[in-house]
N, C-alpha and C positions, 0 to 999 in steps of 0.2 A: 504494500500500500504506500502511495504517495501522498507527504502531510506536507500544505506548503500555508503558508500566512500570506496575508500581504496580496491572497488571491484577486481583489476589487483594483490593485494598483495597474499601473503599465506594465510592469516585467511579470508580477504573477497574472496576469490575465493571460497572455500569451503563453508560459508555463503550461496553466490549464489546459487550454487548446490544443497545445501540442501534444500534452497526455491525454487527453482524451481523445482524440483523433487516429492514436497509437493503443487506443481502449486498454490502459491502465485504469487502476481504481486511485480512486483519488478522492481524500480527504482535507477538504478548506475550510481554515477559522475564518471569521467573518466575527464583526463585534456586533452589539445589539443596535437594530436600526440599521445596519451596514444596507447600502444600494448596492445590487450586483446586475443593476440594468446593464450598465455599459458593459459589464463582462458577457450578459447573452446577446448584446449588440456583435461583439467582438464572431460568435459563434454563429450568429447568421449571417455576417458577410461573408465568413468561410465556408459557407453549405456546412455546419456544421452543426445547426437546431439541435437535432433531438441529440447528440452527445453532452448538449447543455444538461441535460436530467439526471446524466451519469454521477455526476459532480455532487458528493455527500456535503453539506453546507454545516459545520457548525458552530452555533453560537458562543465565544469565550473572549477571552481576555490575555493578554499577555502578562497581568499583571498577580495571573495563580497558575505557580507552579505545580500545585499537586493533580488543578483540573489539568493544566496542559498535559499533564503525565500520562492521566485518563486518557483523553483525547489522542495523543500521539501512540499509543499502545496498539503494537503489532503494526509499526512504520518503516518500511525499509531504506526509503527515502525522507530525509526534510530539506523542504527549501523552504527558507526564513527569508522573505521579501517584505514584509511587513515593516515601514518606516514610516518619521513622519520627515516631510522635506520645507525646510523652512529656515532663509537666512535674516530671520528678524529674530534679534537678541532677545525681545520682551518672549523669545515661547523657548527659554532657555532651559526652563524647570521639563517641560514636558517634551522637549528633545533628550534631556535625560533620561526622562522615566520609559518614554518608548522605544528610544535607541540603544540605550544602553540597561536598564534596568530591564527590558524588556527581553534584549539578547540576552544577558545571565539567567533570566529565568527558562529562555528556551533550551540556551546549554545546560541549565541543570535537569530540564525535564528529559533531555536527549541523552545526557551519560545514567539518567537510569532506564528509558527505554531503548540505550545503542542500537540506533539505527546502522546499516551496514554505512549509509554517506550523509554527513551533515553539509546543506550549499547553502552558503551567506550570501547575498547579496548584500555589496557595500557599494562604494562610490571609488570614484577617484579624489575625492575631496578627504577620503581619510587619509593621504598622505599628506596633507596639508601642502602650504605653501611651499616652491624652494626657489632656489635661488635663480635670478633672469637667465637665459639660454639654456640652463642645462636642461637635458632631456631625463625626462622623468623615466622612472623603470621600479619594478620592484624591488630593488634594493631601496632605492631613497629612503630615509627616515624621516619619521614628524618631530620636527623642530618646535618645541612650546613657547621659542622667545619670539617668532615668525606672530604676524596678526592674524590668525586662523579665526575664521567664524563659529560660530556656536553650531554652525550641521556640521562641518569640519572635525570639529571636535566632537560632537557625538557619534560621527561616523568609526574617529581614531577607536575612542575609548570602546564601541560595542565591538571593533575587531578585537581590541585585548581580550572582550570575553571570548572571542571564540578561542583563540590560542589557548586560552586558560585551559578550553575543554578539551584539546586535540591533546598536551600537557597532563593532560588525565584521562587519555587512552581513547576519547574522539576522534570519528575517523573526518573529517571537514576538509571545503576546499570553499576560498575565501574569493568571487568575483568584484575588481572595481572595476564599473562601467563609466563610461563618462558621460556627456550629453546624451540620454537618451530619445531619438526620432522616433515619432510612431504614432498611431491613433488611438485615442482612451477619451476621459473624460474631458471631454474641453473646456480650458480653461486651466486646469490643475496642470502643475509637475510641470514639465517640458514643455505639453500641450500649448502652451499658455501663447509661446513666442508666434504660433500659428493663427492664435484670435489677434492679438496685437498687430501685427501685419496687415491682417485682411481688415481692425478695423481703421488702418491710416497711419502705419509708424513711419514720423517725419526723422527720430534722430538715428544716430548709428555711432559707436562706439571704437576705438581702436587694438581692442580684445579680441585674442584668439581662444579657443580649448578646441579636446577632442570630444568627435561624435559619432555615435553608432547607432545602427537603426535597432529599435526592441524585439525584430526575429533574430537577428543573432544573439541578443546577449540569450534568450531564451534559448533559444542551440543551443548553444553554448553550458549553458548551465545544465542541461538534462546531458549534452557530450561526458562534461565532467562528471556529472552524479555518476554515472554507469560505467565510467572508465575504472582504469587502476589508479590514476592520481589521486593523491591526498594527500595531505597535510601540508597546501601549498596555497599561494595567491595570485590572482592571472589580470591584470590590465586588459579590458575588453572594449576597442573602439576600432575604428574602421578608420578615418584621415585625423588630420591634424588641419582645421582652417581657421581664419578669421572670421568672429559673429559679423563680421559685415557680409562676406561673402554667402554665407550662409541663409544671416535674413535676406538677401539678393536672390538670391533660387527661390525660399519661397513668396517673395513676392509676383516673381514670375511666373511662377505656377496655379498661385490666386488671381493672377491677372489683375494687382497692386501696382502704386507707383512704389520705386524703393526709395529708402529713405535717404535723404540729403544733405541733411547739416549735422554736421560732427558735434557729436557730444560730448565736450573734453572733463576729461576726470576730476577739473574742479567742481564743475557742474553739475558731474552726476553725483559726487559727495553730498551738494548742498540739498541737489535732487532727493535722496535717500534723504539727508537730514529731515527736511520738511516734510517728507512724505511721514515720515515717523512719529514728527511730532503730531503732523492734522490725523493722522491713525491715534495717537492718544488722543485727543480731543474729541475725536468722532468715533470712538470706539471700537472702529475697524481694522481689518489688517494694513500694512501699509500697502501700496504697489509696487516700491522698491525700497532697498533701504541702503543702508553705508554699505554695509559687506558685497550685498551685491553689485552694488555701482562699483566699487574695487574690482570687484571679479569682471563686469563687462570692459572694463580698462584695463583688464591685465594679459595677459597670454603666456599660457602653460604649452608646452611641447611634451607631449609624451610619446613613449614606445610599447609598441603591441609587439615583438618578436617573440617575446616570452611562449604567450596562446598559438601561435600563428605555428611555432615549432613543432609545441605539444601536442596540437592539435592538425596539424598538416589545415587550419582553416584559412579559410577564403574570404573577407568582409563583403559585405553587401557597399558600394560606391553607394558616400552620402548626399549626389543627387538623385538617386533614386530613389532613396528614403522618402525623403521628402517631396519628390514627385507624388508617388504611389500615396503621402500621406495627403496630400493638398486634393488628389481627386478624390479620397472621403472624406477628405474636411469640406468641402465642395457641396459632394452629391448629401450630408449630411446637415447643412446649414442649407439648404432650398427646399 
């Protein structure tokens, strides 16, 4: 049996699909009130309805151990997808409790029901910042004197759990994704840069990172479950470009203007600053804040050879991604 969290998100939606599709049984927490529309959306754009009912749905929390123990009992597989993403400092308390106090308690429920493979999904942001030009890789280490964000650091710290667990005879394999492309809930996570666009992004940034479409990281992740590696970490992205280039394809593919005047880093500082403040004032989330205005002015270089080895894979090219994403963000906004 297949136990993965984090099912409702963009990489475990696609998880799902692929096992089910491969008619595994499969077991997803899901929290109370959890929407799991857009995951049967996910299943009937891929003729793939009635595999939707396969999918055992249930109700818990990350935050009991002893139920997740229940729950996960007679799992050969976990995939722990389940995070929250979020670079505003004000949700620092519950980036801990879900990222990190969340992974501890899944490692504790997994080294008493030892599953045969434990698969993390992490980020590329748990390595945190490093230093300009150099290319990232998994050796790099997180640096705590670097100005890392608070998902940054929730990311770092809920990989410590997992190590903790592999340290105590866990068999685990730790993926960081970077930008993930793909179709999900619109608006959330990645999604978001796709409404933005389409409804009129005038500025652009001179930030780069990596990006990879959500059917490979999802490959990818079930590659590793079922292989012989373990007790490793794998950098999963497909290029290395600049967010201008990037928002530039999908505007083109929304048949957008792209956007024009350069938003220089002091700007988007003060940008995030006031977004944060009128978010406290007005009770709302911000729409951007410091950390991420940094992140869109910054550009991270990393290396995928690591997976590419391991795995003899092949990236999906990220205008395709977002090709293929823009004609159902498309046929799904008319």
């Amino acid at each position: 049996m297949n136990f993965v969290t984090g099912g409702t998100g963009l990489v475990g939606s696609h998880i799902l699909l692929n096992l089910a599709q491969s008619k595994q049984e499969i077991t997803a927490l899901i929290r109370p009130n959890s929407d799991v529309s857009s995951v049967k959306k996910l299943f009937e754009r891929n003729d793939s309805s009635a595999l939707f009912e396969n999918i055992k749905w249930v109700v818990g929390s990350l935050k009991e151990t002893n139920q997740l123990i229940k729950i996960m009992e007679g799992a050969t597989i976990v995939y722990h997808c389940a995070a929250l993403v979020s670079f505003d400092s004000n949700d620092r308390r519950e980036l801990i409790q879900t990222n990190i106090e969340g992974t501890a308690n899944m490692i504790d429920a997994a080294l008493d029901v030892r599953p045969k493979k434990f698969v993390y999904l992490s980020s590329t942001a748990a390595i945190g910042k490093q230093p300009k030009k150099k290319v990232i890789d998994e050796t790099c280490e997180w640096d705590p004197d670097n100005k890392n964000g608070v998902y940054s650091f929730s990311k770092h710290y809920a990989e410590r759990e997992v190590w903790r667990g592999i340290e105590e005879g866990l068999s685990a394999v730790l993926l960081n994704p970077a930008v993930i492309l793909g179709p999900g809930k619109w608006g959330t996570s990645s999604t978001r840069m796709f409404n933005t666009v389409y409804s009129g992004l005038q500025f652009y940034t001179t930030g780069g990172n990596a990006f990879v479409d959500v059917r490979d990281v999802a490959n990818i992740a079930i590659h590793l479950a079922t292989s012989d590696i373990k007790n490793d970490r794998f950098l999963v992205f497909s290029e290395n470009l600049s967010f201008r280039s990037v928002l530039d394809s999908i505007a083109i593919y929304l048949n957008r203007r792209k956007a024009k005047y350069l938003a220089t880093p002091v700007m988007g500082y003060l940008a995030g600053l006031f977004s944060e403040i009128w978010a406290v004032i007005g009770g709302k989330k911000p729409l951007i804040t410091r950390d991420s205005s940094r992140s869109a002015n910054s550009t991270q270089v990393y290396s995928n050879e690591k997976i590419k080895q391991a795995l003899g894979y092949e990236f999906m090219p990220v205008e395709k991604s977002i090709k293929d994403t823009c004609k159902i963000f498309l046929a799904e906004k008319n």
